[in-house]
N, C-alpha and C positions, 0 to 999 in steps of 0.2 A: 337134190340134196345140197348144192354145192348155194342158192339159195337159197337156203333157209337158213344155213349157216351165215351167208353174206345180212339177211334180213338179222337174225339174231345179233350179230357183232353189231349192224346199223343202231337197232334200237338200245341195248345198252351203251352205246358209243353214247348218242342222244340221252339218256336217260344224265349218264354221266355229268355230260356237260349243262344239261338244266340243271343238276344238283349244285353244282360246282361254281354257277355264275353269280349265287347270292339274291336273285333277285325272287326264284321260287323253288322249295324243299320239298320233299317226299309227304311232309306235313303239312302242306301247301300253304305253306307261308309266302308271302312276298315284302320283307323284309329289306331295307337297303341295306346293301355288304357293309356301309361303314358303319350301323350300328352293331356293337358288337357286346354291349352291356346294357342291362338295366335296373331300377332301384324304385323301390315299392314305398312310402309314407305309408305311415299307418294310418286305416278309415277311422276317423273317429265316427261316432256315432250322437248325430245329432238332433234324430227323429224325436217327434214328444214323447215315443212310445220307445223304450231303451228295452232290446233285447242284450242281455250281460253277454254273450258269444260272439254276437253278428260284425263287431269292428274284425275282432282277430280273427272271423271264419272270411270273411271276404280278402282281408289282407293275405294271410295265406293261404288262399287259395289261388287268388290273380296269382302271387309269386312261383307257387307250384304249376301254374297251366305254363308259366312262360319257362321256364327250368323244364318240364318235360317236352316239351312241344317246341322249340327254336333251341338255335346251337348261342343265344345269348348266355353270359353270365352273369350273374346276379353282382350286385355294388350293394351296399349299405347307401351311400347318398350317389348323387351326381350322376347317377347311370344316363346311357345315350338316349335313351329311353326313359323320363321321371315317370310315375306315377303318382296321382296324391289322389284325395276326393273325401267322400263323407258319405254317412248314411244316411238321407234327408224323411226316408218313410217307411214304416211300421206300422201296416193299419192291418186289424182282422174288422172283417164285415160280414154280413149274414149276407148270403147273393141266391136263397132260394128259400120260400115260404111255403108252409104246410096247411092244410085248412085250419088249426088249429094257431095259425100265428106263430108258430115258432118259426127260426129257420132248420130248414133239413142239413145245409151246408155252411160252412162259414169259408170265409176266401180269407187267405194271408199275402198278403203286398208287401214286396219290398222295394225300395228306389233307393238307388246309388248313385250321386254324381262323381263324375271320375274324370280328371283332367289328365292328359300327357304334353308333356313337352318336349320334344327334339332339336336339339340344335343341328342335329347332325341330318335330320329328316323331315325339316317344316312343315312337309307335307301330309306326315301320319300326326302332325297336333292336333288334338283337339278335346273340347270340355264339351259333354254331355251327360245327362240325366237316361240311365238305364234301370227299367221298371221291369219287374216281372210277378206271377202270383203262382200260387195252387191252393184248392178248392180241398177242405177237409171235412170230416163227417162232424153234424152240429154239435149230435151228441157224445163228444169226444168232450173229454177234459183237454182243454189247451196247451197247458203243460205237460202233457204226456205226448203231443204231436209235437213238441214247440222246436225240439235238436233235428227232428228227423223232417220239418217243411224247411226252418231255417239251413239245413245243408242242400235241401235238393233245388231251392229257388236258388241260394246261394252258386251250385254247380250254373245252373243256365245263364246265370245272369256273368256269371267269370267264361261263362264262352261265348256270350252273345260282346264282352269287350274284349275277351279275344281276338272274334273277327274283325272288330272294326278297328282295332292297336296293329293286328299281324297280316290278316288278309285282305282286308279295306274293304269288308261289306259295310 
């Protein structure tokens, strides 16, 4: 009895102090302790293909994943952490054909370039081009898919830069 008590006190002792050190959270963030803010620009949206939603559903939502997910607070400018970027693509495409020549599916792509800069963290900089799609049914009216493909690529594509802003995949 006498360890597993000893084991218990170990592992929350441990758990404690990895929480505690800043460098990685329950959230598995790894994070450097001195950034302690961040501040989001708005995507403008510059693809030839202008969804009216996709600036202000990308911009908050990056601000939302980093508000629930890290003990950061948010800044209107100058955060430790900047973000800025754009919406560089907006294509649907047909990616599957029926003997009849139609397509059966159509694919919706989105791309986002999204740069970070840290003074406080040089090492989590960086500007890249994050792509993602999903694949809808052909005979769908597109506007009747268009809020509900544009949130759900939008969600993957704000945690595919979450990982690589918070956890450095």
């Amino acid at each position: 009895m006498k360890s597993i008590i000893k084991l218990s006190t170990f592992v929350f002792a441990s758990m404690m102090l990895l929480n505690s050190c800043g460098f990685y959270g329950f959230s598995g963030t790894s994070i450097d302790p001195k950034v302690k803010t961040f501040s989001v620009s708005f995507f403008e949206n510059s693809a030839p293909i202008v969804s009216p939603l996709l600036s202000q559903t990308i911009t908050e939502k990056l601000k939302q994943k980093f508000i629930s997910e890290t003990s950061l607070s948010i800044t209107e400018n100058d955060g430790d952490f900047k973000f800025s970027g754009n919406v560089t693509g907006f294509t649907v495409a047909p990616i599957s054909a029926q003997n009849t020549d139609n397509a059966s599916l159509n694919r919706l792509t989105i791309t986002v370039n999204v740069k970070l800069v840290s003074e406080k963290d040089p090492k989590s900089a960086f500007e890249q081009s994050f792509t993602n799609f999903q694949d809808f049914d052909a005979a769908k009216d597109f506007s009747q898919v268009e809020t509900e493909l544009v949130n759900d690529i939008s969600d993957m594509l704000i945690q595919i830069i979450f990982n690589k802003a918070a956890i450095n995949w």
